[in-house]
LUMNU-118705 format. One record per residue (C-alpha): residue number from 1; residue in three letters; chain; x, y, z. Coordinates in steps of 0.001 Angstrom, whole numbers. Example, Ala and Ser with C-alpha at 12.3 -4.5 7.8 and 13.67 -1.06 7.14 Angstrom:
REM LUMNU-118705
{node 1, "Ala", "A", {12300, -4500, 7800}};
{node 2, "Ser", "A", {13670, -1060, 7140}};
END
This chain:
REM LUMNU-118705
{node 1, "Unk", "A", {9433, -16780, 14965}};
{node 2, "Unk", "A", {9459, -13855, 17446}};
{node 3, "Unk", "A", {6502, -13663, 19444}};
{node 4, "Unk", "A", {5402, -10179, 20960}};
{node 5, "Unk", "A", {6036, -8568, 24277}};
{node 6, "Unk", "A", {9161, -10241, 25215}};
{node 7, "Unk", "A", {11486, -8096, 24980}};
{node 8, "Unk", "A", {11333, -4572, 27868}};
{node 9, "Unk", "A", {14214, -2962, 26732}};
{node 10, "Unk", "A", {13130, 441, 25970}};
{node 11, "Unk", "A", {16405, 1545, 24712}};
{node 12, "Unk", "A", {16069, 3600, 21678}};
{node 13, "Unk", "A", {16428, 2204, 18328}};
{node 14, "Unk", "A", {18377, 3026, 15500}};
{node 15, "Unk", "A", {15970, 1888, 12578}};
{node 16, "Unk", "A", {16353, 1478, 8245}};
{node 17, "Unk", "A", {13186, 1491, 6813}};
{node 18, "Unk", "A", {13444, 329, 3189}};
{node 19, "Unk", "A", {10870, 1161, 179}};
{node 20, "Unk", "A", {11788, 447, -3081}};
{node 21, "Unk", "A", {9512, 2721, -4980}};
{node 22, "Unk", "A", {7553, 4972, -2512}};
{node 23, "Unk", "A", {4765, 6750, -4406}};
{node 24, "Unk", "A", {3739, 9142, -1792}};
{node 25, "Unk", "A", {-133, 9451, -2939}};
{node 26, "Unk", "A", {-1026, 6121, -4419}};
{node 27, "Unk", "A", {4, 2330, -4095}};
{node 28, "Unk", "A", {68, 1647, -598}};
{node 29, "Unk", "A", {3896, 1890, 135}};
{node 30, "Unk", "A", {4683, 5156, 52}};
{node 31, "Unk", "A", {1733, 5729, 2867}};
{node 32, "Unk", "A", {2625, 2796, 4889}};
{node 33, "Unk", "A", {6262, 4487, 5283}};
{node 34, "Unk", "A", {5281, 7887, 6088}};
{node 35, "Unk", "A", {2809, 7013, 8953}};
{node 36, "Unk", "A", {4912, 3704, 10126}};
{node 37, "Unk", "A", {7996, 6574, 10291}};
{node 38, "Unk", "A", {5931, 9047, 12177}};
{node 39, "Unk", "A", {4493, 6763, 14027}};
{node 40, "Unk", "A", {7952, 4871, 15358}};
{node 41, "Unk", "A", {9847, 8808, 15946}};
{node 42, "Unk", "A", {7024, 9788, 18171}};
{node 43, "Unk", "A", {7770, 6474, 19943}};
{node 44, "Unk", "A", {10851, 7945, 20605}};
{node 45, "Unk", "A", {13405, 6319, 17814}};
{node 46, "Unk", "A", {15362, 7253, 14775}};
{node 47, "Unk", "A", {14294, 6280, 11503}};
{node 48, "Unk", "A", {15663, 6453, 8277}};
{node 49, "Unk", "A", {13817, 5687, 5135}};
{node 50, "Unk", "A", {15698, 4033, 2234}};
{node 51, "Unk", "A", {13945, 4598, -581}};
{node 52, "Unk", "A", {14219, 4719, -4829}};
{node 53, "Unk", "A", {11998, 6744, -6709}};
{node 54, "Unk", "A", {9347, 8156, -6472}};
{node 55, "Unk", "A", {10832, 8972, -3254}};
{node 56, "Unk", "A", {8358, 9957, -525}};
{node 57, "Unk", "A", {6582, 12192, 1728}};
{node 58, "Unk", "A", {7687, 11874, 5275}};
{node 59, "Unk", "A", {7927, 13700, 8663}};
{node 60, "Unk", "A", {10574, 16262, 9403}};
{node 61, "Unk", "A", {12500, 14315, 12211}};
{node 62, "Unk", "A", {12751, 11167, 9380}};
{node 63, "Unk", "A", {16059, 11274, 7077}};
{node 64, "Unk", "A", {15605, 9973, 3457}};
{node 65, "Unk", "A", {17934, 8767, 1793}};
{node 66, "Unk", "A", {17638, 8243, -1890}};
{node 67, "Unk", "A", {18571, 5242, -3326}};
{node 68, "Unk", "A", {18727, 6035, -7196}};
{node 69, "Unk", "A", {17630, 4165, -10124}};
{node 70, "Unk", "A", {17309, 5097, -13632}};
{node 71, "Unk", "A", {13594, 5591, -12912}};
{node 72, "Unk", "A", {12758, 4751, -16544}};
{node 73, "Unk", "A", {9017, 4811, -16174}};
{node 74, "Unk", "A", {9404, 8100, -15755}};
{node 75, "Unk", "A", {12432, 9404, -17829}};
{node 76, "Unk", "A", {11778, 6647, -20069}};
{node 77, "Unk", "A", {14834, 4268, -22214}};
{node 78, "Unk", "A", {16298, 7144, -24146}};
{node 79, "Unk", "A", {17526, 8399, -20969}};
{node 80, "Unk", "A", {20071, 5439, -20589}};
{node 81, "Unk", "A", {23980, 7149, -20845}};
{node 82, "Unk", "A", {27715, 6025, -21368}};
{node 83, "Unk", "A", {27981, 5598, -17899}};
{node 84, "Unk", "A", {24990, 3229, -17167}};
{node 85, "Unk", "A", {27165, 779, -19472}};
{node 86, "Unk", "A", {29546, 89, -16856}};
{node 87, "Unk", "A", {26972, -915, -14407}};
{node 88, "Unk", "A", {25582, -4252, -14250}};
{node 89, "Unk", "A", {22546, -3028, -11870}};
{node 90, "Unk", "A", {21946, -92, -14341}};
{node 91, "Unk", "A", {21816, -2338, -17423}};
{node 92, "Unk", "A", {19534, -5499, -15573}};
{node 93, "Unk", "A", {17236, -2036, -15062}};
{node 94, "Unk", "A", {17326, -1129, -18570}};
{node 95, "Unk", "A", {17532, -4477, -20353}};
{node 96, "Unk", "A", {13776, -5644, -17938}};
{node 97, "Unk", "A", {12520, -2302, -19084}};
{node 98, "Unk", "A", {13391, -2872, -22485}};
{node 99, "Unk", "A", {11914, -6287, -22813}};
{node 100, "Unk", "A", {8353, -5444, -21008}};
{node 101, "Unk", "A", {10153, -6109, -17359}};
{node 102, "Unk", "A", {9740, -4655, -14048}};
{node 103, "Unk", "A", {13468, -5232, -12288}};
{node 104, "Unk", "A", {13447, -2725, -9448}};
{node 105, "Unk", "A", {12754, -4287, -6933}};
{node 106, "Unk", "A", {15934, -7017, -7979}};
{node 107, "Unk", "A", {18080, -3507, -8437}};
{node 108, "Unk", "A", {16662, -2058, -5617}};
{node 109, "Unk", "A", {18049, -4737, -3514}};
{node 110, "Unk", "A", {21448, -4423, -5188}};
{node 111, "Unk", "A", {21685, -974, -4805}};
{node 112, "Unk", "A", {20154, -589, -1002}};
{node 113, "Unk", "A", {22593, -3854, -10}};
{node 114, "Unk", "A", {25947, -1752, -1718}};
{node 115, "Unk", "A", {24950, 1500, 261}};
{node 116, "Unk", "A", {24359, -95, 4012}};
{node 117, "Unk", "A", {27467, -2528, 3715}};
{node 118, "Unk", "A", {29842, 464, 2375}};
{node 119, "Unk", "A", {27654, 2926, 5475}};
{node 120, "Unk", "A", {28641, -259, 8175}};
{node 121, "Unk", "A", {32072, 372, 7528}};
{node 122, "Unk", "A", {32703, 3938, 7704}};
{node 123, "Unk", "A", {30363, 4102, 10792}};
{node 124, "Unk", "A", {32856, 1363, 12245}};
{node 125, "Unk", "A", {36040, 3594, 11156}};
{node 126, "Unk", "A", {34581, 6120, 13057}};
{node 127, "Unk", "A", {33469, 4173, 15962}};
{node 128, "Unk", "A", {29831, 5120, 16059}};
{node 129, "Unk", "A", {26307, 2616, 15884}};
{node 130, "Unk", "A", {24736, 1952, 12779}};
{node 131, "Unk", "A", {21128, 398, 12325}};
{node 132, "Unk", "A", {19962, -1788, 14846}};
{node 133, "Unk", "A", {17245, -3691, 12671}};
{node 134, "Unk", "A", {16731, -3242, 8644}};
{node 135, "Unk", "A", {13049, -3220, 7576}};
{node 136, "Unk", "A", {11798, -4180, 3912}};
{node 137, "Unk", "A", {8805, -2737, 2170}};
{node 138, "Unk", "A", {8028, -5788, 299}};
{node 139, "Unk", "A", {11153, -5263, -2101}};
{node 140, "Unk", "A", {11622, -9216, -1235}};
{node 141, "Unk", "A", {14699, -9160, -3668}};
{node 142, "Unk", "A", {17959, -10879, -3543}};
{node 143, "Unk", "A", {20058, -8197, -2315}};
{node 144, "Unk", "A", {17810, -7708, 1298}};
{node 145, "Unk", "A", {17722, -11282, 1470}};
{node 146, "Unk", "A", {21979, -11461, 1456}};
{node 147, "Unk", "A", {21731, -8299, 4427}};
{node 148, "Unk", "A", {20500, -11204, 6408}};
{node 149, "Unk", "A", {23785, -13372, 5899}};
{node 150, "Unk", "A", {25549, -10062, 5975}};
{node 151, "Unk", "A", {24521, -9778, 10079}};
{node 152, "Unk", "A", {21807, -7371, 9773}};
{node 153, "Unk", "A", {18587, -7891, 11898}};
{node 154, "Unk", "A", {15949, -7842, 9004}};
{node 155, "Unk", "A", {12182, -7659, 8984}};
{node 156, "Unk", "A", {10138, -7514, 6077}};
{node 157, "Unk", "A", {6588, -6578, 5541}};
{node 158, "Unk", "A", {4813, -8390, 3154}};
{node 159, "Unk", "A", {1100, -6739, 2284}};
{node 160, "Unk", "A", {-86, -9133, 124}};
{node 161, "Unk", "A", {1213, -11465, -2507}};
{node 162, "Unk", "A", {1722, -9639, -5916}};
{node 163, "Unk", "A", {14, -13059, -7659}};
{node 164, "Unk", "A", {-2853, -11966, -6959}};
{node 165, "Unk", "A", {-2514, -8561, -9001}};
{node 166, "Unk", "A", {-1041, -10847, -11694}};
{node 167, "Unk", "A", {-4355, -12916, -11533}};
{node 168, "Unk", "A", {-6403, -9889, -11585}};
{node 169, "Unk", "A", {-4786, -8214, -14382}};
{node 170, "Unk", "A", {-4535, -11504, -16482}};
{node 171, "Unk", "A", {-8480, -12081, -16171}};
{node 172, "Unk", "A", {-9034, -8179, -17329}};
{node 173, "Unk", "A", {-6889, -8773, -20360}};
{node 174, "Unk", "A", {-8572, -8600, -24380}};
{node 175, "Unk", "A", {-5766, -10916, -25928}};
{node 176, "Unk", "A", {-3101, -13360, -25602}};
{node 177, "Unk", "A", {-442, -10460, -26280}};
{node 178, "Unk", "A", {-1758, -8722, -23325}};
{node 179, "Unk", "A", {-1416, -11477, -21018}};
{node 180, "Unk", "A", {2111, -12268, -22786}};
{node 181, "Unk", "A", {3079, -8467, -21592}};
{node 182, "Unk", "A", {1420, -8935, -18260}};
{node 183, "Unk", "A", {3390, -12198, -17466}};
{node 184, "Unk", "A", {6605, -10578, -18395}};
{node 185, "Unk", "A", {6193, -7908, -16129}};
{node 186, "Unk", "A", {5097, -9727, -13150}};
{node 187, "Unk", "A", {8512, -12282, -13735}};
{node 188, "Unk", "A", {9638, -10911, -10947}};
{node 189, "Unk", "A", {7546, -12777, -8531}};
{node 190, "Unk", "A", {9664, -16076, -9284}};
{node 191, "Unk", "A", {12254, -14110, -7368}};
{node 192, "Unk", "A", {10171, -13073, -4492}};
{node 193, "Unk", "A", {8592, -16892, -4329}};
{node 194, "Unk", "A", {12096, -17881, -3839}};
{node 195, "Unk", "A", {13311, -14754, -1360}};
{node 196, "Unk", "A", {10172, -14744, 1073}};
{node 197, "Unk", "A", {10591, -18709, 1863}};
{node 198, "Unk", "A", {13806, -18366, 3102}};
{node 199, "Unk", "A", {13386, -15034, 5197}};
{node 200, "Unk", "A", {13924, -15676, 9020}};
{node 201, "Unk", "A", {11098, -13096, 9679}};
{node 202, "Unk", "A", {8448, -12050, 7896}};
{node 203, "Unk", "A", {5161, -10003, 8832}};
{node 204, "Unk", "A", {1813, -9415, 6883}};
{node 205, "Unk", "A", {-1033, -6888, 8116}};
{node 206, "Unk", "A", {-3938, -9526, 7974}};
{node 207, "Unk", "A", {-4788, -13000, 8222}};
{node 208, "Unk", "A", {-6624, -13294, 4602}};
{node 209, "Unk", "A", {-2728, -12052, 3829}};
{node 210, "Unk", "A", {-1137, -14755, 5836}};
{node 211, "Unk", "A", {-3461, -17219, 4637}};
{node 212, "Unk", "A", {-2468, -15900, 218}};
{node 213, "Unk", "A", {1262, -15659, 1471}};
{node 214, "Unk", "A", {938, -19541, 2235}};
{node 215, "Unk", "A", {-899, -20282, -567}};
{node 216, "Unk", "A", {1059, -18564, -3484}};
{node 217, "Unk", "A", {4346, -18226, -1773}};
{node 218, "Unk", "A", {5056, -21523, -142}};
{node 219, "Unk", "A", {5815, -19977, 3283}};
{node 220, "Unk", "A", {3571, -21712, 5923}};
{node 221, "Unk", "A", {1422, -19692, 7921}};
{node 222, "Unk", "A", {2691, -20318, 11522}};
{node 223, "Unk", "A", {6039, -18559, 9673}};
{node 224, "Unk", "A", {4682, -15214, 8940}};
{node 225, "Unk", "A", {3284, -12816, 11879}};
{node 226, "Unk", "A", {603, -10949, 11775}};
{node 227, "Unk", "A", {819, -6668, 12667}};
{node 228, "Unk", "A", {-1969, -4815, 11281}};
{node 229, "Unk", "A", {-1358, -1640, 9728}};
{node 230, "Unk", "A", {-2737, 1688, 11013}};
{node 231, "Unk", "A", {-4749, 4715, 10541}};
{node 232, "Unk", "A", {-3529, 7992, 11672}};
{node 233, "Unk", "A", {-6523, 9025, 13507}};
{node 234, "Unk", "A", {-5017, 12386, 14712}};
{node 235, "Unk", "A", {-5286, 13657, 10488}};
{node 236, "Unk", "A", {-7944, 11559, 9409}};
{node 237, "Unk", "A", {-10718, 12094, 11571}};
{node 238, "Unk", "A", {-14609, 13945, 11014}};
{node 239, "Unk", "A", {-14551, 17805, 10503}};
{node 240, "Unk", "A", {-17933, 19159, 12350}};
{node 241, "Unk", "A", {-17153, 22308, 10738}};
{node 242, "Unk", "A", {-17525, 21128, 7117}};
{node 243, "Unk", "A", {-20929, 20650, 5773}};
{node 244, "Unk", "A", {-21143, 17290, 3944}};
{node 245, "Unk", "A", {-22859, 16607, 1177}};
{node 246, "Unk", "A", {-25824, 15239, 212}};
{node 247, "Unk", "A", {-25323, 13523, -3205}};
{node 248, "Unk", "A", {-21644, 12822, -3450}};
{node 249, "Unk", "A", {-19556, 9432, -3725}};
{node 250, "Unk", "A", {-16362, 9236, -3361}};
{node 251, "Unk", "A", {-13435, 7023, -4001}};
{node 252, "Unk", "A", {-9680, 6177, -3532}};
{node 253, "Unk", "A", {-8123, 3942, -6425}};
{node 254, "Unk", "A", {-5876, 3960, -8814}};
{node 255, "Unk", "A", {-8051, 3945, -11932}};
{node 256, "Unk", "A", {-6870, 2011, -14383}};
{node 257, "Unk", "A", {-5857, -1093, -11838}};
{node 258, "Unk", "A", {-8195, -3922, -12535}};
{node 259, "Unk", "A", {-7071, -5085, -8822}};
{node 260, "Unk", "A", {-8761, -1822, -6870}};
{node 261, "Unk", "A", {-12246, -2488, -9079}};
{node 262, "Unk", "A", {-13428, 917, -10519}};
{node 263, "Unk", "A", {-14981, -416, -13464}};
{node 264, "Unk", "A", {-17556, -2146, -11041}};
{node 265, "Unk", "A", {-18556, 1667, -9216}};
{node 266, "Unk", "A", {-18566, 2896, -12344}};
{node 267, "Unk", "A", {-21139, 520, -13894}};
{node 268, "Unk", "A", {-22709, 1408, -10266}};
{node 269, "Unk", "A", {-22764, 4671, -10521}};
{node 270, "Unk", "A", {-24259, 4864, -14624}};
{node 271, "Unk", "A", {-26956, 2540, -12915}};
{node 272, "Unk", "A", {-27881, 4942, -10408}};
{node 273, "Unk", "A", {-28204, 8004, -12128}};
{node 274, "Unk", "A", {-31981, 7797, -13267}};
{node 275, "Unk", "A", {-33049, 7307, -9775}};
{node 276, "Unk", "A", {-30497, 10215, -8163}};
{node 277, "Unk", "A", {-29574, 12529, -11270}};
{node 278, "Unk", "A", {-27563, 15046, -9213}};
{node 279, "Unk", "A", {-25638, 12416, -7675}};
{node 280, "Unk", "A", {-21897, 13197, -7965}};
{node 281, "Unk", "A", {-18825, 10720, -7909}};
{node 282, "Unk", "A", {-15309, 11850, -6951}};
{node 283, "Unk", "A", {-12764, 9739, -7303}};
{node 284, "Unk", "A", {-9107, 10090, -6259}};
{node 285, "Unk", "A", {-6717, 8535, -8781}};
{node 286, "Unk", "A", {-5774, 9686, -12014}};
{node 287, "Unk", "A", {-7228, 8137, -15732}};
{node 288, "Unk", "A", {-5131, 7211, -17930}};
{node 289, "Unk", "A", {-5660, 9258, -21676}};
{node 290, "Unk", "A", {-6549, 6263, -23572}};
{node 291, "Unk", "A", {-6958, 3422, -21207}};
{node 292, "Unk", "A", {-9674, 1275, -19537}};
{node 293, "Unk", "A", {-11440, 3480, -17915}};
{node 294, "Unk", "A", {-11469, 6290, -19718}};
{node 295, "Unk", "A", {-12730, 4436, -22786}};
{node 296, "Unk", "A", {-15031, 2875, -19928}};
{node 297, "Unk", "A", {-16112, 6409, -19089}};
{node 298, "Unk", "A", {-17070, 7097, -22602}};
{node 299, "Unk", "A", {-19089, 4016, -22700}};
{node 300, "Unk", "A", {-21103, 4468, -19865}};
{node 301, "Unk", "A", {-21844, 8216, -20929}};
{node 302, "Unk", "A", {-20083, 9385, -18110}};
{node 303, "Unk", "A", {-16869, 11388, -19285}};
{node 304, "Unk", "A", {-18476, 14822, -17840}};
{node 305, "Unk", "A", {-19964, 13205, -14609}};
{node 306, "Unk", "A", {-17506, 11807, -12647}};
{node 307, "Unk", "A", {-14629, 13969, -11636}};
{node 308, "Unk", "A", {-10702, 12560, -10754}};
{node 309, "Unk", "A", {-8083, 14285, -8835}};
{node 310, "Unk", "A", {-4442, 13499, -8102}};
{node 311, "Unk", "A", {-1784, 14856, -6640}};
{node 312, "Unk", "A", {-3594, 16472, -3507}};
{node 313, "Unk", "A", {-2583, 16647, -268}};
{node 314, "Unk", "A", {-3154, 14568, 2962}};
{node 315, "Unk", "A", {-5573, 18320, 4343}};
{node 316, "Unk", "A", {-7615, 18204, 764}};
{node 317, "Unk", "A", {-8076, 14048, 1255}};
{node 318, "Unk", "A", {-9410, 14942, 4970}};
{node 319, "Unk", "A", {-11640, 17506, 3498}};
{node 320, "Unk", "A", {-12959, 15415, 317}};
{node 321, "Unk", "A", {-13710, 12448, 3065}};
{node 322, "Unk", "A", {-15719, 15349, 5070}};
{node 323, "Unk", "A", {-17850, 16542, 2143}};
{node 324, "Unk", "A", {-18457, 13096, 923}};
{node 325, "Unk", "A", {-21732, 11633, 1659}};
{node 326, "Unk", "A", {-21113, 7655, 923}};
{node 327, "Unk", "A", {-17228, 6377, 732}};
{node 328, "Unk", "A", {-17189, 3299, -1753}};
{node 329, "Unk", "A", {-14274, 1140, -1535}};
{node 330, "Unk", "A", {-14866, -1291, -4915}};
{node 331, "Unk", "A", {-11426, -3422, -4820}};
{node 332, "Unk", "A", {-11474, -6942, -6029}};
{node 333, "Unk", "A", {-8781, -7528, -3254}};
{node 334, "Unk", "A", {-7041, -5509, -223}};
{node 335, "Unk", "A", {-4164, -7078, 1986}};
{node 336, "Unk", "A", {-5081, -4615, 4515}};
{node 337, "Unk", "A", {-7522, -1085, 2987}};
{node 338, "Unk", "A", {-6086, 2251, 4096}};
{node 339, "Unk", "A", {-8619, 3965, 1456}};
{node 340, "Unk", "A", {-11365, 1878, 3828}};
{node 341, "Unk", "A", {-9716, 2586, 7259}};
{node 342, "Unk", "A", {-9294, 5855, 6344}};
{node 343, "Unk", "A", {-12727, 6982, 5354}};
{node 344, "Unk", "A", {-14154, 4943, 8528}};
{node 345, "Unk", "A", {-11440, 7139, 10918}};
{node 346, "Unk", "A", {-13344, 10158, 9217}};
{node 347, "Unk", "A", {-15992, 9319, 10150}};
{node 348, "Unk", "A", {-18046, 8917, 6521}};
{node 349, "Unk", "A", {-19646, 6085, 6023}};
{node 350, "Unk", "A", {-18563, 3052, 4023}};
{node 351, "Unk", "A", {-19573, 912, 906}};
{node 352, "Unk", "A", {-17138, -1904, 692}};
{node 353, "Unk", "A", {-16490, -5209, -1050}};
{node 354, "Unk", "A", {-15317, -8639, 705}};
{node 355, "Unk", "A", {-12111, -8218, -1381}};
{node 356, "Unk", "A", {-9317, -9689, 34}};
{node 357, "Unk", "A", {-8961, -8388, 3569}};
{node 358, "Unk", "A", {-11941, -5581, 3916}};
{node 359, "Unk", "A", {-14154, -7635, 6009}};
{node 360, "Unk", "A", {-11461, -7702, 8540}};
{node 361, "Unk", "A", {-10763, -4082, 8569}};
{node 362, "Unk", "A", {-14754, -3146, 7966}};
{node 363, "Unk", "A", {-16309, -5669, 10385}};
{node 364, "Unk", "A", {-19752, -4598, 11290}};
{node 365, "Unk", "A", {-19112, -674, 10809}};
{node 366, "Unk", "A", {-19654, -215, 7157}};
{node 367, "Unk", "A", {-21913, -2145, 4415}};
{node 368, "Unk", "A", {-20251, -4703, 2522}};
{node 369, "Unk", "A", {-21176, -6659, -229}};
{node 370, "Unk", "A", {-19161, -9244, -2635}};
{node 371, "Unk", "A", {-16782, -8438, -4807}};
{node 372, "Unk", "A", {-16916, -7880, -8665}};
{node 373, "Unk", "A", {-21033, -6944, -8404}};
{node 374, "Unk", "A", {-21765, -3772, -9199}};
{node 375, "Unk", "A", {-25373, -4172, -8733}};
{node 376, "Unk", "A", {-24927, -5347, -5335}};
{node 377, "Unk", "A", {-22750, -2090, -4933}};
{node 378, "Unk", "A", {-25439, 320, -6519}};
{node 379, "Unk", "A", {-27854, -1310, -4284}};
{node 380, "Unk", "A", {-25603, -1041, -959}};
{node 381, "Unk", "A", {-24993, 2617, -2079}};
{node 382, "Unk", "A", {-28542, 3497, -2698}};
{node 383, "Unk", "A", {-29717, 1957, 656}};
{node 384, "Unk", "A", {-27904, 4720, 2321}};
{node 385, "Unk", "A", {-28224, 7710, 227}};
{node 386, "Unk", "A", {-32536, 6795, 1115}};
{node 387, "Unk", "A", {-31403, 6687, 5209}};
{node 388, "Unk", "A", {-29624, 9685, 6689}};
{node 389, "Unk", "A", {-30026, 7793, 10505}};
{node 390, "Unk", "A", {-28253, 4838, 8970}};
{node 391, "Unk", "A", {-24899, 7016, 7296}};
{node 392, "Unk", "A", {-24537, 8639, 10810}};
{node 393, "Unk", "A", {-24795, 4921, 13066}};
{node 394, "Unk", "A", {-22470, 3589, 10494}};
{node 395, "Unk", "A", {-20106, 6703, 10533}};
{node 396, "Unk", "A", {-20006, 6561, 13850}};
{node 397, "Unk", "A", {-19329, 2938, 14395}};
{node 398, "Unk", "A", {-16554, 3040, 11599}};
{node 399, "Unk", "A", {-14830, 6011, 13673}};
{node 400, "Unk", "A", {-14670, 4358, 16916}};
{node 401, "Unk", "A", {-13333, 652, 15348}};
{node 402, "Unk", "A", {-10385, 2592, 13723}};
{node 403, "Unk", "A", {-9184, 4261, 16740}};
{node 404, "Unk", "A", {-10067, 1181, 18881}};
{node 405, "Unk", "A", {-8201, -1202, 17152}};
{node 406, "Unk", "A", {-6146, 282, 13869}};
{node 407, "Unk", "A", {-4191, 3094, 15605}};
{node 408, "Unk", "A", {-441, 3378, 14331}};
{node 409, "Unk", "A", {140, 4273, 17646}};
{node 410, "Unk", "A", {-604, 360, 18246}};
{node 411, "Unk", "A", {838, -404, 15151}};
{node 412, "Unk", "A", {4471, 912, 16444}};
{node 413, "Unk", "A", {4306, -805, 19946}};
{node 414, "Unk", "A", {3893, -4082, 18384}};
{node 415, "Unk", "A", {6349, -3082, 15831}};
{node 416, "Unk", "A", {8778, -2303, 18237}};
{node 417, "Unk", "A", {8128, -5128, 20452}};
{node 418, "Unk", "A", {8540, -7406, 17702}};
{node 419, "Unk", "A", {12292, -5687, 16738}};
{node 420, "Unk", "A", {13610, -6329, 19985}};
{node 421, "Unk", "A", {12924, -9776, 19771}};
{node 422, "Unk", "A", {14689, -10187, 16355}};
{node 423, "Unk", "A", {17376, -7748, 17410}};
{node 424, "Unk", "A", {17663, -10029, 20890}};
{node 425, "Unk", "A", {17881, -13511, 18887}};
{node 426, "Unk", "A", {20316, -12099, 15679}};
{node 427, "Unk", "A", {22650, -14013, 16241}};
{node 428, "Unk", "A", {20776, -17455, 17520}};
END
């Protein structure tokens, strides 16, 4: 495998980054591309993101290029037309969806594979340079797989092993039918078992990932490098000029994910309330009418207490973090933890859980406690709301490991480092 800093060349590169779904707000992947983008053009090289829906939000000087699917989760099977018939990606798309499936990432592959291979060759007809190195978002389908034996230099990015949200969600289920749908939507992984063992180069963004990637995907550790991800600590950073408050919580999830732990804040929170009744708890994430946690919510007596918002922008998640008195980050497993990194770069200070790869990203600036306990969380959280001197050493602290060590500024020169090397041995 390519080991860093041995490759000088600083001649610019021409770079694919690929996403296969892209959620710009939520999930992890659609961040990851905008600030890895950002982060690689202010090194000085072009980037284009490949991407299916939802596309997502990146920096002016980055092209997108939309890779189309039927997008069925949101237009839904009705929307399938004559013309899909005649396409053997469309109909894999619609046939998965049909049956309980999740195939995008196998069309994705298909799709992103057709578009670079028919790009090569009119870039050749015209005599001009096309990518220098191709790097996958975790797509680990077929299709990138065969860009490798096409000639492209590939990378791929692995942030965790999706067996462990299969896990997750299997444990939180009521019934056998339930786990019978969950299976069938995660049958996907048998492909991406299969595609990451035979990937020539393959990084993760922390060793508890390395260490699951070996475990539930076969590929040994000593195969799969390790580049953390990073924090933008230009945007996310404290805001002296907003006055934070003094009974707020706040969290980043996606609610209804058994994998990012709400239910366990939640349960938290409803314990706390007697001792701190004007204690608030935002969360950012959106409920789903009718599922877990809203029935959950109803449960707990807390339908009017705790209030959700999606959709906002990057300035309103800044300002939330700045008004926020405790961040809680209640996931039953992280491969890396932007919501944690994030609310450490602003400077708030941090209720976590051991999940996954937190205690690697937390270390000694925030409080964390197992996961799955939501008495250990309401106790965690209460500790600080009772000592002021405590949020600020811990804010502090949290600020200064983020820009010390999970920069995307040192994020990209590893990065690039690491390209050259693949880009140098391609053909070896």
């Amino acid at each position: 495998m390519p080991s860093p800093k041995t490759v000088s060349d600083p001649q610019s590169l021409h770079i694919a980054l690929l996403g296969y779904r892209s959620q710009p707000h939520g999930g992890g992947q659609g961040i990851y591309l905008h600030y890895l983008s950002k982060a690689l053009v202010e090194a000085g090289h072009r980037v284009d993101v490949l991407s299916g829906p939802p596309y997502p939000e990146l920096d002016p000087r980055v092209r997108l290029v939309h890779i189309p699917s039927l997008d069925l989760f949101v237009h839904g099977l009705g929307s399938l037309r004559p013309r899909h018939l005649l396409s053997y990606t469309d109909m894999v798309e619609w046939l998965s969806k049909l049956t309980g499936g999740f195939a995008e990432p196998y069309t994705f592959g298909r799709r992103v594979r057709r578009h670079l291979l028919r790009e090569r060759r009119e870039f050749a007809r015209r005599g001009e340079r096309h990518y220098d190195l191709v790097h996958d978002n975790q797509s680990l389908s077929d299709g990138v797989l065969q860009l490798e034996r096409d000639g492209f230099a590939l990378v791929t990015t692995v942030h965790h092993p999706i067996t462990l949200d299969l896990q997750i969600a299997l444990d939180a289920a009521g019934s056998w039918r339930e786990r019978l749908l969950i299976r069938r939507w995660h049958s996907f992984l048998r492909m991406q078992r299969r595609v990451v063992r035979r990937l020539r180069h393959v990084i993760t963004v922390s060793a508890r990932s390395r260490r699951d990637i070996a475990r539930d995907f076969g590929r040994p550790e000593s195969a799969t490098d390790l580049i953390y991800n990073g924090i933008d600590t230009a945007v996310f950073r404290p805001h002296e000029d907003i006055r934070r408050k003094n009974l707020q919580l706040m969290a980043t999830a996606s609610a209804d994910a058994p994998l990012k732990g709400l239910r366990y804040l939640l349960e938290a929170y409803a314990s706390l309330l007697p001792r701190y009744p004007a204690l608030e708890l935002l969360v950012i994430g959106r409920a789903k009418p009718g599922g877990s946690t809203e029935k959950l919510l109803q449960r707990l007596g807390l339908s009017e207490r705790v209030r959700f918002i999606s959709g906002i922008s990057t300035g309103e998640l800044v300002r939330h973090y700045a008004e926020a008195t405790v961040a809680v980050v209640p996931s039953l497993y992280e491969g890396f933890g932007l919501p944690a990194g994030e609310a450490m770069a602003c400077g708030v200070p941090l209720v976590s859980t051991d999940g996954g790869a937190l205690p690697e990203i937390v270390g000694d600036a925030g409080v964390v406690v197992p996961a799955g306990d939501a008495a250990a969380l309401a106790q965690a959280i209460a500790a600080l709301l009772d000592d002021p001197q405590r949020r600020q050493v811990l804010g502090d602290a949290g600020r200064r490991r983020i820009v010390d060590t999970f920069s995307w500024s040192v994020c990209a020169r590893q990065l690039l480092d690491y390209y050259r090397d693949v880009i140098a041995n391609a053909d070896t």
